[in-house]
mmCIF file as gemmi writes it, N, C-alpha and C atoms, coordinates in Angstrom:
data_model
loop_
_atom_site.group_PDB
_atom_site.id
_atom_site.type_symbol
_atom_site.label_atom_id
_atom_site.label_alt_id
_atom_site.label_comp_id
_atom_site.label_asym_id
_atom_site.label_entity_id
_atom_site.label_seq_id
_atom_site.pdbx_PDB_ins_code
_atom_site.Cartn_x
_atom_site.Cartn_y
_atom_site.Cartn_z
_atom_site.occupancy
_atom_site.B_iso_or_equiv
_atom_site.pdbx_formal_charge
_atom_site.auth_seq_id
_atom_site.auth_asym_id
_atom_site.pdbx_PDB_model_num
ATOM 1 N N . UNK Axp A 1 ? -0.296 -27.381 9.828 1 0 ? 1 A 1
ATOM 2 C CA . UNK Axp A 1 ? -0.776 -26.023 10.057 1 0 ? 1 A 1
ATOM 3 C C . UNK Axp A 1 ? -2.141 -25.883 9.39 1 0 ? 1 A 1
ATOM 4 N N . UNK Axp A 2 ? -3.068 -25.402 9.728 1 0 ? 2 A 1
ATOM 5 C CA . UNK Axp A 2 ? -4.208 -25.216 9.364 1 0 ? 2 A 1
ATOM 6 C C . UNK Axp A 2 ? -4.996 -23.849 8.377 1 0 ? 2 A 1
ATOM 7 N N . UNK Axp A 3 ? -5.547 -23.902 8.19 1 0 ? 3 A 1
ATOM 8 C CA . UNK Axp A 3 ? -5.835 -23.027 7.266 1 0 ? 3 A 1
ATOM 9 C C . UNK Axp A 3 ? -5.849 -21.678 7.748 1 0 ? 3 A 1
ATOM 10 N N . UNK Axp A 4 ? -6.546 -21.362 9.034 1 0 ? 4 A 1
ATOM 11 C CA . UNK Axp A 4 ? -7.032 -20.412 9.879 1 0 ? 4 A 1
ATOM 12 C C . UNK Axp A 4 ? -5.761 -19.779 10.204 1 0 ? 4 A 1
ATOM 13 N N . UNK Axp A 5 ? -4.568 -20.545 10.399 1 0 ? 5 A 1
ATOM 14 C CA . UNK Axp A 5 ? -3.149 -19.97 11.098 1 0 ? 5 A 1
ATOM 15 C C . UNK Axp A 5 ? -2.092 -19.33 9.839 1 0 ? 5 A 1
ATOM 16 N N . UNK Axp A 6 ? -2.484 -20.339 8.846 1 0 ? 6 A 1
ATOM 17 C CA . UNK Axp A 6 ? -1.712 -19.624 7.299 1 0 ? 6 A 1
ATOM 18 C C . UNK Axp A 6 ? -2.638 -18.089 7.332 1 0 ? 6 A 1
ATOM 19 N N . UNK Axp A 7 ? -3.688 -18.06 7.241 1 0 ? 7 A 1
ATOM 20 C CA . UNK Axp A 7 ? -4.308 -16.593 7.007 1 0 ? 7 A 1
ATOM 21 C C . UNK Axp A 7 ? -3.776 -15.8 7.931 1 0 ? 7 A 1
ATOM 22 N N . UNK Axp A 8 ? -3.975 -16.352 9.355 1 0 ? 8 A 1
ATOM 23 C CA . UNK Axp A 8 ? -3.35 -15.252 10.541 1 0 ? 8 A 1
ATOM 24 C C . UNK Axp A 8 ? -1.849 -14.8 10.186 1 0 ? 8 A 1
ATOM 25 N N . UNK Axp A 9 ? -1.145 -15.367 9.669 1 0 ? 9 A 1
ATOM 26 C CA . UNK Axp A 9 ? 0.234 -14.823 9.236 1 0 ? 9 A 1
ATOM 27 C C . UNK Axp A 9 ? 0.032 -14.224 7.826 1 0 ? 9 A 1
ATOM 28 N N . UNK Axp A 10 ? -0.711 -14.03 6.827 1 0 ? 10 A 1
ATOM 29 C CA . UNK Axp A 10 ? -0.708 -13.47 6.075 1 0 ? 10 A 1
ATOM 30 C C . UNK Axp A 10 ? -0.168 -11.976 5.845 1 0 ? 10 A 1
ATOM 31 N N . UNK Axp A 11 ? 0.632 -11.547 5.247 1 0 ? 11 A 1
ATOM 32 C CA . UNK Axp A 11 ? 1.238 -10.053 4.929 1 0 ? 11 A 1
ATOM 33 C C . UNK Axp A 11 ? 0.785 -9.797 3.87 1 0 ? 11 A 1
ATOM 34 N N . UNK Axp A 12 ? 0.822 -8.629 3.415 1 0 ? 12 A 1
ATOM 35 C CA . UNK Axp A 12 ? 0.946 -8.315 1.988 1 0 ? 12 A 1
ATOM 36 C C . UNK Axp A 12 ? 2.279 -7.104 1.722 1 0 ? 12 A 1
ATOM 37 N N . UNK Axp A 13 ? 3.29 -7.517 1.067 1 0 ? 13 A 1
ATOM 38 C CA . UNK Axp A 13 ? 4.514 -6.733 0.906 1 0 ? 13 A 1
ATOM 39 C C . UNK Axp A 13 ? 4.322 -6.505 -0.66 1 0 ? 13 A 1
ATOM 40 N N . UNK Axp A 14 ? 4.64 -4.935 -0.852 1 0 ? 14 A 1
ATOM 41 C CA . UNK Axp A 14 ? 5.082 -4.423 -1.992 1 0 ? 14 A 1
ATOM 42 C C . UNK Axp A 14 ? 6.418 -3.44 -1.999 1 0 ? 14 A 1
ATOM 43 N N . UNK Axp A 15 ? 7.403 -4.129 -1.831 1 0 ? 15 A 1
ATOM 44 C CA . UNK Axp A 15 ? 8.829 -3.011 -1.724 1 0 ? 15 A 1
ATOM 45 C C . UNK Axp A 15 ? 9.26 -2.274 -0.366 1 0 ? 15 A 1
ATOM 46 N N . UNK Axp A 16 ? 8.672 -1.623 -0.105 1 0 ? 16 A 1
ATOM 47 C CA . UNK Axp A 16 ? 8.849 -1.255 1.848 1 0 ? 16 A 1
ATOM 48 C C . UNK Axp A 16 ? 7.753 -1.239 2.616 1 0 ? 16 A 1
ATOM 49 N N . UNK Axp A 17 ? 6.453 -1.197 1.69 1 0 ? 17 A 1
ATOM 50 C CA . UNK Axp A 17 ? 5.055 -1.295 2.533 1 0 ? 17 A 1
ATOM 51 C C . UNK Axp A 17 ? 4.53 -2.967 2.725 1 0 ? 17 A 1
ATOM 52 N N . UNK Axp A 18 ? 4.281 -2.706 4.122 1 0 ? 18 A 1
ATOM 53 C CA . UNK Axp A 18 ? 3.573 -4.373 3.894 1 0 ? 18 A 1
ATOM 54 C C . UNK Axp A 18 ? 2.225 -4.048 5.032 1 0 ? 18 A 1
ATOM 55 N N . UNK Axp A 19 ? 1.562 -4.508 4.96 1 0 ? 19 A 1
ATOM 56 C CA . UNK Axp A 19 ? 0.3 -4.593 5.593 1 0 ? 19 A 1
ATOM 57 C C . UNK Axp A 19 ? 0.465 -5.857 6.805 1 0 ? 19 A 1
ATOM 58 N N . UNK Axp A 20 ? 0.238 -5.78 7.722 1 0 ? 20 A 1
ATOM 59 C CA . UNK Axp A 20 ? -0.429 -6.752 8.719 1 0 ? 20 A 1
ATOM 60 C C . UNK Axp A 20 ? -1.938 -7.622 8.168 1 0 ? 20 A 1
ATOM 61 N N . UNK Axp A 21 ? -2.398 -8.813 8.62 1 0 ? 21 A 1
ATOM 62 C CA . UNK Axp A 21 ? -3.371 -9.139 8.711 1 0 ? 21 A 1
ATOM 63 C C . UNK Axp A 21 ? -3.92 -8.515 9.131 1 0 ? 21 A 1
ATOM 64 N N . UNK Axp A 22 ? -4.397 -7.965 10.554 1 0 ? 22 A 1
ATOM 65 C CA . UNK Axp A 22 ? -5.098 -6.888 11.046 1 0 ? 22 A 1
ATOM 66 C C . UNK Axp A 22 ? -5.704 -5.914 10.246 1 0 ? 22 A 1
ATOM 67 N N . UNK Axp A 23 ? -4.55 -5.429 9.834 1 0 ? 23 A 1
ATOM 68 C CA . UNK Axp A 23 ? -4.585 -4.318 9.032 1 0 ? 23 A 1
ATOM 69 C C . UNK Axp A 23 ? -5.286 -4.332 7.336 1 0 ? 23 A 1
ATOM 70 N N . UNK Axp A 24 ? -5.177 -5.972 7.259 1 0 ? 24 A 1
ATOM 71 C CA . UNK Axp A 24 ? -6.135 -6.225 5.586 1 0 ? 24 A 1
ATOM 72 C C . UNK Axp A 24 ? -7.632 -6.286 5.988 1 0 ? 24 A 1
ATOM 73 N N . UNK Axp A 25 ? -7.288 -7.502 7.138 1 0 ? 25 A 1
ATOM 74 C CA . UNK Axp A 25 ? -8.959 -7.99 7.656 1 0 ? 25 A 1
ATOM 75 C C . UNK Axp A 25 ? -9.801 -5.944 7.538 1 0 ? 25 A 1
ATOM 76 N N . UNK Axp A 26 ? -9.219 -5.383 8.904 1 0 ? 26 A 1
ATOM 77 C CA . UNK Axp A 26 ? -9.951 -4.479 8.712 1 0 ? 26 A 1
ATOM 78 C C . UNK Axp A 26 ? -10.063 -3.7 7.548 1 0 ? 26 A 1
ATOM 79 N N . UNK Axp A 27 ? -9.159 -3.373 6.42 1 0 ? 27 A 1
ATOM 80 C CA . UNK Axp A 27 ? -9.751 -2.927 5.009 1 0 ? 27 A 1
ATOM 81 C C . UNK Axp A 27 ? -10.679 -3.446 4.355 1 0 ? 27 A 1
ATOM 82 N N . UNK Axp A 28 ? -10.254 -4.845 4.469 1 0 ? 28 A 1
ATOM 83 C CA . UNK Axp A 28 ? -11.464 -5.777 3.348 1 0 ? 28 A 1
ATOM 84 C C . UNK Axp A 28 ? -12.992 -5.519 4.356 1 0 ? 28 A 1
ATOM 85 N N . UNK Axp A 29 ? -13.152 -5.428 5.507 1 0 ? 29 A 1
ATOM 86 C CA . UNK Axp A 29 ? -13.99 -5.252 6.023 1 0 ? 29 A 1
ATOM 87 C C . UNK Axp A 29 ? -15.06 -3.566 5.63 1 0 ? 29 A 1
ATOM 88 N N . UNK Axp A 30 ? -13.98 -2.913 5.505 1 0 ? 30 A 1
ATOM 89 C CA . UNK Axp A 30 ? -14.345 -1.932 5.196 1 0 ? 30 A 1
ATOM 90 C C . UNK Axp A 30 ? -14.847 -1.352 3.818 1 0 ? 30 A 1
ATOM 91 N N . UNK Axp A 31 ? -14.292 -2.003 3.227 1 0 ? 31 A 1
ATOM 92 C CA . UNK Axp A 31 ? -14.251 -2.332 1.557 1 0 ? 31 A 1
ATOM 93 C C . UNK Axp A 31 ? -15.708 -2.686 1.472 1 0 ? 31 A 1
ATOM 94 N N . UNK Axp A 32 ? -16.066 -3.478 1.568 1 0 ? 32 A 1
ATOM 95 C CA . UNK Axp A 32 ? -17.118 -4.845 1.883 1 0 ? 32 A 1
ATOM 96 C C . UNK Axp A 32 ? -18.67 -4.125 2.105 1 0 ? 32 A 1
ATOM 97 N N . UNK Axp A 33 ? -18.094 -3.191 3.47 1 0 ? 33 A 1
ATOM 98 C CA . UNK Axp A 33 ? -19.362 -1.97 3.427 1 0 ? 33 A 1
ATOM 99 C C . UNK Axp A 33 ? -19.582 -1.512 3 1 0 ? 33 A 1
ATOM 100 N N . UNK Axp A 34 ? -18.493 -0.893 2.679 1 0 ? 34 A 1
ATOM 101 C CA . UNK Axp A 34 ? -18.716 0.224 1.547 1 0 ? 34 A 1
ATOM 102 C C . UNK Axp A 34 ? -19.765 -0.331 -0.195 1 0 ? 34 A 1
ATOM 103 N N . UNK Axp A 35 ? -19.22 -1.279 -0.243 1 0 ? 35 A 1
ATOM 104 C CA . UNK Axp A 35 ? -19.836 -2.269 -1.6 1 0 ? 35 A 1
ATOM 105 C C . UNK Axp A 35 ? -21.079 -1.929 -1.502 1 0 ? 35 A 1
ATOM 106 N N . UNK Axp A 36 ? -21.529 -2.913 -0.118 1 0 ? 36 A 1
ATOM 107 C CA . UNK Axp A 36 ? -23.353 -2.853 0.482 1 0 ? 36 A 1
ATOM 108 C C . UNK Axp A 36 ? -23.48 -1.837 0.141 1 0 ? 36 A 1
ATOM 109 N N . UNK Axp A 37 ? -22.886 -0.377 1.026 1 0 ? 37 A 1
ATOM 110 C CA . UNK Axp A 37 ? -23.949 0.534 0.973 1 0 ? 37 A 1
ATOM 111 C C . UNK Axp A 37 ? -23.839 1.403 -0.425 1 0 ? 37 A 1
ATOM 112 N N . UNK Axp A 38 ? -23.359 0.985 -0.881 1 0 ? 38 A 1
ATOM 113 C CA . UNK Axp A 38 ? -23.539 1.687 -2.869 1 0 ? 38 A 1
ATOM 114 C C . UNK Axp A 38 ? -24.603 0.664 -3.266 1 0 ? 38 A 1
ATOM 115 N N . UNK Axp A 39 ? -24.844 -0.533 -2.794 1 0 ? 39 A 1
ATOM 116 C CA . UNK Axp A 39 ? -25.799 -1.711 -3.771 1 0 ? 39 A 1
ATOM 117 C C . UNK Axp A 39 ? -24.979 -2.57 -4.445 1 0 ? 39 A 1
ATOM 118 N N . UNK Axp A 40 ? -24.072 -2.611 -4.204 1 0 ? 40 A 1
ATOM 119 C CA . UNK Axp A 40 ? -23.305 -3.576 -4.964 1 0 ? 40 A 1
ATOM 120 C C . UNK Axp A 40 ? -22.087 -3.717 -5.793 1 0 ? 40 A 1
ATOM 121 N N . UNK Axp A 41 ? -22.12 -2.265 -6.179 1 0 ? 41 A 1
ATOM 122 C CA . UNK Axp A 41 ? -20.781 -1.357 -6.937 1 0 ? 41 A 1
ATOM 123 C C . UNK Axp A 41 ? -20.527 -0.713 -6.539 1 0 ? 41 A 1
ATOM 124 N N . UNK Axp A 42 ? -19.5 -0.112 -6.611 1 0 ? 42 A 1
ATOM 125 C CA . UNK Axp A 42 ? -18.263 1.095 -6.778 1 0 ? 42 A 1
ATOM 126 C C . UNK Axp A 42 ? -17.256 1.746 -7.279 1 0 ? 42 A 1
ATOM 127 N N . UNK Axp A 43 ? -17.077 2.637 -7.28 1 0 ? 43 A 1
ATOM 128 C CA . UNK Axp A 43 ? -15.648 3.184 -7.78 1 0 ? 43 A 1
ATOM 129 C C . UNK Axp A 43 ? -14.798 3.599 -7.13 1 0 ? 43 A 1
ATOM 130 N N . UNK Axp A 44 ? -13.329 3.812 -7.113 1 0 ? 44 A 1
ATOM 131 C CA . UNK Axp A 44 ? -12.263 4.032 -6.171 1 0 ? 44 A 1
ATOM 132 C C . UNK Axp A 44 ? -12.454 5.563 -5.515 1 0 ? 44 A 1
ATOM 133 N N . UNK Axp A 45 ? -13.572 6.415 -5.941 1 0 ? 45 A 1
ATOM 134 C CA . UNK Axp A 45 ? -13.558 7.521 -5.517 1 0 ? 45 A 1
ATOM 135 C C . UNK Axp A 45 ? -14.438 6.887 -4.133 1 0 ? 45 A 1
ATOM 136 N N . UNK Axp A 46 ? -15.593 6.034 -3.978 1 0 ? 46 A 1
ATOM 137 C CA . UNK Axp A 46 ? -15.806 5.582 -2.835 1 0 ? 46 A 1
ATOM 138 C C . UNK Axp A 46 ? -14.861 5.063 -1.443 1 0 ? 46 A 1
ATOM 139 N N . UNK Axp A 47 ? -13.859 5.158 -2.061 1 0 ? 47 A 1
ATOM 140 C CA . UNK Axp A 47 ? -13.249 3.932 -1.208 1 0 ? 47 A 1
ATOM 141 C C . UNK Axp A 47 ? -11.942 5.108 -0.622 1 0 ? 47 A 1
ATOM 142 N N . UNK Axp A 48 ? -12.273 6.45 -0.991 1 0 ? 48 A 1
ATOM 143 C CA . UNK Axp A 48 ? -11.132 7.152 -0.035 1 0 ? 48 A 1
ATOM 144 C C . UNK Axp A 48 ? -11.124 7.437 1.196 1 0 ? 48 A 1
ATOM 145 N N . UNK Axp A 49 ? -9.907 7.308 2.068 1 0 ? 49 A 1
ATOM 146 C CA . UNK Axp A 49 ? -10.171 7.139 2.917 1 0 ? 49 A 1
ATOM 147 C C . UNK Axp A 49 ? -9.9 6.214 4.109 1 0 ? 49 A 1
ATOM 148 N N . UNK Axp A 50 ? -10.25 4.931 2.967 1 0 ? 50 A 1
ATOM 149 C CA . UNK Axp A 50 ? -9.853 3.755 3.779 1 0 ? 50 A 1
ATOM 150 C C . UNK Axp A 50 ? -8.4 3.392 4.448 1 0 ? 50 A 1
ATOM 151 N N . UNK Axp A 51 ? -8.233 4.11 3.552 1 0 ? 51 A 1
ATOM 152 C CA . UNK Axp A 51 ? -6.549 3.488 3.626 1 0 ? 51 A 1
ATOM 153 C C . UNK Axp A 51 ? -5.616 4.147 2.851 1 0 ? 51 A 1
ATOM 154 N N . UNK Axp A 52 ? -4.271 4.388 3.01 1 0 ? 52 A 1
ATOM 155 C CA . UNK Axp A 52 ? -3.409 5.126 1.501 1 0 ? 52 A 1
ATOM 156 C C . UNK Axp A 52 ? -3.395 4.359 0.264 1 0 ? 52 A 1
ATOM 157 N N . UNK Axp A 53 ? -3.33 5.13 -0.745 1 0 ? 53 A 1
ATOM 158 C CA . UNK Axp A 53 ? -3.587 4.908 -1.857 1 0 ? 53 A 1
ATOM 159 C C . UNK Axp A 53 ? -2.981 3.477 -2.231 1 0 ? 53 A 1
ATOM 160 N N . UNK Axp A 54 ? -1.592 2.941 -1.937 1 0 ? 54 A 1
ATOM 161 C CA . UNK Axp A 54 ? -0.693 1.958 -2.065 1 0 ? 54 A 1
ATOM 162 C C . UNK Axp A 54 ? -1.266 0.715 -1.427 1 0 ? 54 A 1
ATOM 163 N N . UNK Axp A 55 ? -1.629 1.136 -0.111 1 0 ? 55 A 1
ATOM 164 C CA . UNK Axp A 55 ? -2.219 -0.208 0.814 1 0 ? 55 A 1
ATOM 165 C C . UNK Axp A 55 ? -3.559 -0.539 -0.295 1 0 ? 55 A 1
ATOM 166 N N . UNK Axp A 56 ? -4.642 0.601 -0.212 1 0 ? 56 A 1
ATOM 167 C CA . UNK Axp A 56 ? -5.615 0.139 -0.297 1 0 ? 56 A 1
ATOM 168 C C . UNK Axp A 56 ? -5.827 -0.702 -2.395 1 0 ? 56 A 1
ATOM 169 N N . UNK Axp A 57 ? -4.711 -0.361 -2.945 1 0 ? 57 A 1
ATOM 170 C CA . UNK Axp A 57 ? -4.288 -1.236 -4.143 1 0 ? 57 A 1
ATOM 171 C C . UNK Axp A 57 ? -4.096 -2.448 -3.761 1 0 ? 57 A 1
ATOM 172 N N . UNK Axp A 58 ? -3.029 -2.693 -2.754 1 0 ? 58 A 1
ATOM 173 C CA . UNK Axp A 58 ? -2.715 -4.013 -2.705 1 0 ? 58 A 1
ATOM 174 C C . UNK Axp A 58 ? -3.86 -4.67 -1.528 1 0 ? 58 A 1
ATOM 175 N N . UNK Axp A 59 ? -4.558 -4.093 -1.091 1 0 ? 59 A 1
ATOM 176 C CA . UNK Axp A 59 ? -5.72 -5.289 -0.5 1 0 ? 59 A 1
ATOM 177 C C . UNK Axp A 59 ? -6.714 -5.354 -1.757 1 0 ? 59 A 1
ATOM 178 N N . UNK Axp A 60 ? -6.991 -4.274 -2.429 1 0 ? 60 A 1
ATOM 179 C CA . UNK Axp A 60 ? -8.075 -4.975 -3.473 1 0 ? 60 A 1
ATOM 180 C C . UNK Axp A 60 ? -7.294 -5.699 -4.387 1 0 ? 60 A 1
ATOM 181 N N . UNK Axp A 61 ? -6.413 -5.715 -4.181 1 0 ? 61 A 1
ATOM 182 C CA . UNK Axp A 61 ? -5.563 -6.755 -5.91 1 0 ? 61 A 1
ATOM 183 C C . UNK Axp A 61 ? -5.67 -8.359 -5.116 1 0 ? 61 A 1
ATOM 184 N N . UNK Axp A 62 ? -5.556 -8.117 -3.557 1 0 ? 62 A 1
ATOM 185 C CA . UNK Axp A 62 ? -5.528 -9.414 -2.76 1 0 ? 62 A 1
ATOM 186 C C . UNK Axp A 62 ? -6.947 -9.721 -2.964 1 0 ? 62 A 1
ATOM 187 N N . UNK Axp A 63 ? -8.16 -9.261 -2.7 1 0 ? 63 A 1
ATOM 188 C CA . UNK Axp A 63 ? -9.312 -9.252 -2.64 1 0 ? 63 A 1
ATOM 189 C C . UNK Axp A 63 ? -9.659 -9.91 -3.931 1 0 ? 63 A 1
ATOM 190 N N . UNK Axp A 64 ? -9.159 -9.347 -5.227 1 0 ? 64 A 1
ATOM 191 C CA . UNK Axp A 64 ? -9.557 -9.69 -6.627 1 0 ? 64 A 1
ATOM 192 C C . UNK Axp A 64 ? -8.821 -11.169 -6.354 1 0 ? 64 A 1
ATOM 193 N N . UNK Axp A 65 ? -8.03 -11.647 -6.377 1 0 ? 65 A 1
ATOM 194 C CA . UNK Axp A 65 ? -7.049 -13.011 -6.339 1 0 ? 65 A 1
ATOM 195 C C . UNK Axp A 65 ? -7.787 -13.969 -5.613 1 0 ? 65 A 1
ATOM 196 N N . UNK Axp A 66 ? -8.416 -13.392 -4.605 1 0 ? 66 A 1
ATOM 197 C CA . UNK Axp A 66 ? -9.166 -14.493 -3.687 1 0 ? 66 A 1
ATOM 198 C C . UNK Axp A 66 ? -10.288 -14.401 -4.048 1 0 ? 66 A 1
ATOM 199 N N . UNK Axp A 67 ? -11.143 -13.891 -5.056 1 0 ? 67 A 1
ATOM 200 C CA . UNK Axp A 67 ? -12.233 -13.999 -5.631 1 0 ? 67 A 1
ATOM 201 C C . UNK Axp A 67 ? -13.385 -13.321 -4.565 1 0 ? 67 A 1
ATOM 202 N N . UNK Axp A 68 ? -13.166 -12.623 -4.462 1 0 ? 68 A 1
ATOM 203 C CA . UNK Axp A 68 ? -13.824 -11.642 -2.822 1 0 ? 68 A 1
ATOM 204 C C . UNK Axp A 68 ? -14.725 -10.545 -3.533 1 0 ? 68 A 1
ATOM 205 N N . UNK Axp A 69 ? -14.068 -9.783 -4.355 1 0 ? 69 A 1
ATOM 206 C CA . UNK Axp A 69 ? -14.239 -8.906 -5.124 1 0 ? 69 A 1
ATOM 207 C C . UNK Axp A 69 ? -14.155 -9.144 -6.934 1 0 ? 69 A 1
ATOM 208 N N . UNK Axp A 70 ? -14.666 -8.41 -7.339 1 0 ? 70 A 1
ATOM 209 C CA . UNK Axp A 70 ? -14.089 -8.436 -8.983 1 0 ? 70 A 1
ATOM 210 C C . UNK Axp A 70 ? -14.277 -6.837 -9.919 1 0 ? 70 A 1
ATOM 211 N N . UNK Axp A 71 ? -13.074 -6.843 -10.582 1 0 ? 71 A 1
ATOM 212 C CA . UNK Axp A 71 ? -13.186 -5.518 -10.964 1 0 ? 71 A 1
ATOM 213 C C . UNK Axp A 71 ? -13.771 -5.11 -12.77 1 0 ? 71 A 1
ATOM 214 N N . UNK Axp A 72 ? -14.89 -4.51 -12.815 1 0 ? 72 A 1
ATOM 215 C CA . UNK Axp A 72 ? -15.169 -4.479 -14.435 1 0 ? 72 A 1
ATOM 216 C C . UNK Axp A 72 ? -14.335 -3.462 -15.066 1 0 ? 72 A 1
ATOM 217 N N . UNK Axp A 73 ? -14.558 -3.51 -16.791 1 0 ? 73 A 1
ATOM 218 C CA . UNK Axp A 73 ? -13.441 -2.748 -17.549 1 0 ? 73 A 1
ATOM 219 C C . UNK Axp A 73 ? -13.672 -1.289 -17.075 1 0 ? 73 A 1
ATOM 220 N N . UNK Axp A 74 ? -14.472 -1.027 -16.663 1 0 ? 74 A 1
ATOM 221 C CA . UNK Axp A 74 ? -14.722 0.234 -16.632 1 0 ? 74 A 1
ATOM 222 C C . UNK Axp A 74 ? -13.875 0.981 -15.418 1 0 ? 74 A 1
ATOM 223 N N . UNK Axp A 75 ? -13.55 0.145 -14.073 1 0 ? 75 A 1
ATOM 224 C CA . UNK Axp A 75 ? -12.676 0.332 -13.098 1 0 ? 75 A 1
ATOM 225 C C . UNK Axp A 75 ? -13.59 0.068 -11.695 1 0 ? 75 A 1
ATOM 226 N N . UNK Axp A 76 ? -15.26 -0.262 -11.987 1 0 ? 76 A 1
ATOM 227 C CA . UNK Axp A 76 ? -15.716 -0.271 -10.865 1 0 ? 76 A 1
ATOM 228 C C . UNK Axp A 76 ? -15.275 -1.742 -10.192 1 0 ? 76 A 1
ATOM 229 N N . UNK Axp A 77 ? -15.569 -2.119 -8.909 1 0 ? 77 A 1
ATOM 230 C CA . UNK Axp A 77 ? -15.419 -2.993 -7.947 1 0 ? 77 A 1
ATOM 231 C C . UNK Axp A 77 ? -16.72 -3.41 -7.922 1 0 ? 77 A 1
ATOM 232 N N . UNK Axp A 78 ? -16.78 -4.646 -7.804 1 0 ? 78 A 1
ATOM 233 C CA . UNK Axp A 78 ? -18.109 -5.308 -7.096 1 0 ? 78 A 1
ATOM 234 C C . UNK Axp A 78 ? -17.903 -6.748 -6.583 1 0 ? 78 A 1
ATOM 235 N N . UNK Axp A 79 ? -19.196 -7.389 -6.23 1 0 ? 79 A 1
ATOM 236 C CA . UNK Axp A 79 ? -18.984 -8.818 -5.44 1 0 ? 79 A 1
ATOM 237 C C . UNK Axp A 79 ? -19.11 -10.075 -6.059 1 0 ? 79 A 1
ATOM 238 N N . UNK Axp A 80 ? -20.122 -9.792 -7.116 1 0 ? 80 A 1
ATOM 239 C CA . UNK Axp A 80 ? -20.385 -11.251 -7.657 1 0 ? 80 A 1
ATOM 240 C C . UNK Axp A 80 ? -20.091 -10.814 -9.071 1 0 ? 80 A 1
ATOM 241 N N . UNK Axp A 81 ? -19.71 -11.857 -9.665 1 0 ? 81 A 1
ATOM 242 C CA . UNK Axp A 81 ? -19.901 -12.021 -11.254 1 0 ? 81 A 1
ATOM 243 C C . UNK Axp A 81 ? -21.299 -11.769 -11.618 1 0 ? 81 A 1
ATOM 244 N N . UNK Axp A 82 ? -21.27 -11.558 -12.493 1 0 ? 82 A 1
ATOM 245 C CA . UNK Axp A 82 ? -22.983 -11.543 -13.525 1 0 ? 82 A 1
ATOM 246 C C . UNK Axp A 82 ? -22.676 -12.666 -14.009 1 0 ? 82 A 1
ATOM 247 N N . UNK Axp A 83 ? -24.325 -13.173 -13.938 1 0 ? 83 A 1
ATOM 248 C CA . UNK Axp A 83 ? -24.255 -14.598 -14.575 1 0 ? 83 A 1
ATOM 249 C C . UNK Axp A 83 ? -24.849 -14.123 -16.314 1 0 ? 83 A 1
């Protein structure tokens, strides 16, 4: 099985909610813009909207795991590490 087909089956389950792939791709997608159009950061007050509060936790906790995103102490979101 290939890499491309493990992702296409990807879920994300937390207790009775689970997300579709579909349904992450397009958050993280959305996520992603949202990043750009702040410059690079954000805070969760940006990001309402996207999604309910529960989903849109568990795609950024997926997002943080896959190194996509990263979150500072302060609570904002962004893309790259500081070097």
């Amino acid at each position: 099985m290939s890499w491309e087909n493990i992702l296409l089956k990807r879920e994300l389950k937390d207790g009775n909610i689970t997300i579709t792939h579909d349904e992450c791709k397009d958050m993280e997608k959305k996520i992603l813009a949202e990043v750009k159009k702040e410059g690079g950061a954000l805070g969760m007050k940006n990001l309402k909207g996207i999604g309910s509060p529960k989903k849109l936790k568990m795609v950024l906790e997926d997002m943080k795991k896959r190194k996509t995103i990263y979150e500072h102490t302060n609570g904002d979101f962004y893309t790259h590490k500081p070097r």
